[in-house]
C-alpha positions as CSV (number, residue, x, y, z in Angstrom):
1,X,0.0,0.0,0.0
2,X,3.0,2.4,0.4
3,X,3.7,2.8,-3.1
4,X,0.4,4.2,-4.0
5,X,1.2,6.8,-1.8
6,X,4.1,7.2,-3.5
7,X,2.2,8.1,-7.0
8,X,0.5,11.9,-7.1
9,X,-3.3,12.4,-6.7
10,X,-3.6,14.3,-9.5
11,X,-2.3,11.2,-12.0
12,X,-5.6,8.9,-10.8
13,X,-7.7,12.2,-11.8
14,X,-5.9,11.5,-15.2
15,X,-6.3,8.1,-15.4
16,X,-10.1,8.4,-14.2
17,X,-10.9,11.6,-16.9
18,X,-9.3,9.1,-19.8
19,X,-11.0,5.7,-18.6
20,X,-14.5,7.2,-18.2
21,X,-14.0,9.4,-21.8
22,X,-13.2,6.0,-23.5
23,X,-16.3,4.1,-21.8
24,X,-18.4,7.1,-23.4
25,X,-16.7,7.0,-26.7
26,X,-17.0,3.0,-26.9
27,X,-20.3,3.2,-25.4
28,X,-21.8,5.0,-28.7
29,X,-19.8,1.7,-30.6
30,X,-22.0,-0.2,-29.6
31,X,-19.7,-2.5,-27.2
32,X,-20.9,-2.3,-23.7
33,X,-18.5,-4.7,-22.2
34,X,-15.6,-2.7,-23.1
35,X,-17.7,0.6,-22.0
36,X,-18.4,-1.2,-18.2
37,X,-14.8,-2.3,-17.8
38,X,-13.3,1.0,-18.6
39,X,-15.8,2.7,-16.6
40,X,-15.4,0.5,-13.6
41,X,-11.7,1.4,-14.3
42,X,-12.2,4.9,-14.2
43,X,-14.4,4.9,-11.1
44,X,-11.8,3.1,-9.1
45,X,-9.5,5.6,-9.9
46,X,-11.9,8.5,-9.7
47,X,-12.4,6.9,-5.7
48,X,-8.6,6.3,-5.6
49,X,-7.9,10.0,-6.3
50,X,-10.8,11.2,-3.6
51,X,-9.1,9.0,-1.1
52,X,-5.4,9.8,-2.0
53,X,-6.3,13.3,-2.2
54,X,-8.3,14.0,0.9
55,X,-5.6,12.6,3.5
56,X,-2.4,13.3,1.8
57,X,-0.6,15.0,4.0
58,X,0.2,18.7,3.5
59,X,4.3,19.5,2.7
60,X,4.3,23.1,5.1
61,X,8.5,22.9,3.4
């Protein structure tokens, strides 16, 4: 668990914005199992960032 600490909130708000912009754009393909995997992708990150970013602990340095 320490070494997603390591990795800065804002690249799971990346990730999250990319995975859920896919599972819209796939979603109007037509191919919903690829839509619900990348969304379920980009809601764990989406959480990951809210949790990561919440308690990380402020540098006052």
């Amino acid at each position: 668990m320490e070494y997603l600490k390591k990795i800065p909130p804002n690249i799971y708000l990346i990730f999250s914005l990319i995975f859920i912009t896919i599972a819209i754009a796939v979603l109007f393909l037509g191919e919903f199992i690829f839509a619900i995997l990348s969304l379920v992708f980009g809601l764990v990150s989406l959480i990951a960032w809210t949790f990561f970013g919440l308690f990380e602990e402020t540098k006052n340095k």
